[in-house]
C-alpha positions in Angstrom: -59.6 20.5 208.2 -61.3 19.3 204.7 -61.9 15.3 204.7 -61.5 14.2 201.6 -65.1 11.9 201.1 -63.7 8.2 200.6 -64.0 6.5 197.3 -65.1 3.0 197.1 -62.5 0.6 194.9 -63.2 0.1 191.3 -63.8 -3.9 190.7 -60.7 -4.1 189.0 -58.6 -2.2 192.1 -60.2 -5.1 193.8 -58.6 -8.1 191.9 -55.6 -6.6 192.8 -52.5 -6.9 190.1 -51.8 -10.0 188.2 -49.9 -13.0 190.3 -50.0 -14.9 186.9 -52.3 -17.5 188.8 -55.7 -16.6 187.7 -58.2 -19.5 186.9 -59.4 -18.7 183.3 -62.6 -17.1 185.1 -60.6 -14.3 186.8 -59.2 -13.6 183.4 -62.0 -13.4 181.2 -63.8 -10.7 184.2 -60.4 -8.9 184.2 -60.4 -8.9 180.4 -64.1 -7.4 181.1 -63.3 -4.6 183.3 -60.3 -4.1 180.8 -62.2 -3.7 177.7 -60.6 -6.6 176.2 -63.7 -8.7 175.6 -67.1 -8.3 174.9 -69.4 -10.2 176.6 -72.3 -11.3 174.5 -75.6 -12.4 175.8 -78.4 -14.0 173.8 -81.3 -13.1 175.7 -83.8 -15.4 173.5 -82.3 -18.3 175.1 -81.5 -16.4 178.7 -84.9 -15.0 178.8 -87.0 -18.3 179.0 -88.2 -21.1 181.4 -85.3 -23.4 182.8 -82.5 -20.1 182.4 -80.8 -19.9 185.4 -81.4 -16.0 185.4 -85.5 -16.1 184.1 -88.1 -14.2 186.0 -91.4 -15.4 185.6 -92.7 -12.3 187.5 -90.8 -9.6 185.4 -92.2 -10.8 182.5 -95.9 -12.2 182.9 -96.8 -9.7 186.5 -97.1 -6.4 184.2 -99.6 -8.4 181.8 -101.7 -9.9 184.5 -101.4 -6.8 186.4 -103.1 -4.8 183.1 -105.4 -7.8 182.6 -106.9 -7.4 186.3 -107.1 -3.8 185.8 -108.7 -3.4 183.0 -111.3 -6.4 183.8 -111.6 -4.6 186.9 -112.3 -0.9 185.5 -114.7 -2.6 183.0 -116.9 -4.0 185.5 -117.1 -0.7 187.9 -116.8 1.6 185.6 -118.2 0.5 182.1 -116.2 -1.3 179.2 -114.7 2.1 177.9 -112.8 2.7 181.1 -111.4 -1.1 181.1 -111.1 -0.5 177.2 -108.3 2.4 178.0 -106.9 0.7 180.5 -106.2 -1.8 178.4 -104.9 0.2 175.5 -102.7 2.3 177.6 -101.4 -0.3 179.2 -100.7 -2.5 175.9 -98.7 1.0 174.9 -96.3 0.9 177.8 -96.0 -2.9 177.6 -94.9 -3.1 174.1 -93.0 0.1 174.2 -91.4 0.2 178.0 -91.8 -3.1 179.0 -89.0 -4.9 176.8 -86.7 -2.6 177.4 -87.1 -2.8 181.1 -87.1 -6.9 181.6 -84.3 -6.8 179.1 -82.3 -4.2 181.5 -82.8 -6.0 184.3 -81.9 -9.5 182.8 -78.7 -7.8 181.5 -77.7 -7.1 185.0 -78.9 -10.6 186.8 -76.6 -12.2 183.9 -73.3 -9.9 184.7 -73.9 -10.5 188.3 -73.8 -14.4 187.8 -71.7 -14.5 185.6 -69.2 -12.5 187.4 -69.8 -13.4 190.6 -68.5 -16.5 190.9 -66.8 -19.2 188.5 -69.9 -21.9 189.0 -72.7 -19.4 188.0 -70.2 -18.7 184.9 -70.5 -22.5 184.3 -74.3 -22.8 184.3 -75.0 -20.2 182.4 -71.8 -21.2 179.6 -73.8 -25.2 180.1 -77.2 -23.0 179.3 -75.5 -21.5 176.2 -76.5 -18.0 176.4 -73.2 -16.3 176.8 -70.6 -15.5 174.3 -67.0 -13.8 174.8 -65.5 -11.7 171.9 -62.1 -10.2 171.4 -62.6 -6.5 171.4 -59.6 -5.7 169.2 -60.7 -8.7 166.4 -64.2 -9.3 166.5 -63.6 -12.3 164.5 -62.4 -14.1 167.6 -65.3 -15.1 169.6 -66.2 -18.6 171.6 -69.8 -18.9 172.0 -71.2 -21.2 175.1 -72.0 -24.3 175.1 -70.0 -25.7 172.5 -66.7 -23.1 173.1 -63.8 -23.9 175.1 -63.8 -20.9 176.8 -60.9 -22.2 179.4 -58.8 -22.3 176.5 -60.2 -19.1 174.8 -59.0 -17.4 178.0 -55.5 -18.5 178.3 -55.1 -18.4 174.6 -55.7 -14.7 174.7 -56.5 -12.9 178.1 -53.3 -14.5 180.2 -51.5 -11.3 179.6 -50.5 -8.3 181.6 -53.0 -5.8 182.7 -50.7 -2.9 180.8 -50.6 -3.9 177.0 
């Protein structure tokens, strides 16, 4: 007899239908998972000291791990090695390296975001989220200042089908 391997729930199979009681959080991450929204981040203001979601380490341990190599290969092995460290290393930080703490931001600010309604909070207080209709860009409500309680009843308290 054939099992058939066992698929894990999508988030939204998860939330279960619509009871018509869902704190303006639970709407805008339905809305999410929907497509209804896009949700905006500005990472100049997310990716900085005091932002709930920084990491010091993501951004400062590759320089100061190229910086201790290429002292390091200088003094054992002559200033041309720790020169080509240092230039191969500056090549993957300006070309890789964004891109990476950037990815991995992305995903710490989804995960508090969505994981709860008081992480949603700090980082809407921190002002580096925004929320955007997906069918009219031209409605958007950008934190701090944005009432985004309101944006979400306004226009994400519908049904899951239309």
């Amino acid at each position: 007899m054939a099992r058939t391997p066992r698929r894990n729930p999508t988030p939204l199979e998860e939330l279960g239908p619509r009871t018509g009681k869902e704190s303006p959080h639970e709407l805008i991450y339905r809305a999410y998972l929907l497509g209804w929204i896009h949700f905006g981040t500005k990472l100049a203001v997310l990716n900085r000291p005091g932002s709930p979601v920084y990491n010091a380490y993501e951004n400062w341990g590759p320089v100061a791990l190229l910086a201790f190599l290429s002292i390091y290969y200088g003094a054992s092995s002559g200033w041309e090695a720790g020169l080509s460290i240092f230039v191969a290393g500056a090549f993957f930080g300006v070309l890789l390296l964004p891109r990476y703490v950037l990815k991995k931001l992305r995903m710490r600010v989804l995960e508090k975001a969505f994981g709860d309604e008081g992480g949603w909070r700090e980082l809407w207080r921190n002002g580096g989220i925004s929320i955007r209709l997906a069918m009219d860009s031209s409605v958007e409500c950008e934190g701090p200042d944005g009432d985004w309680e309101k944006f979400a009843r306004l226009y994400l308290d519908k049904p899951d089908e239309s």
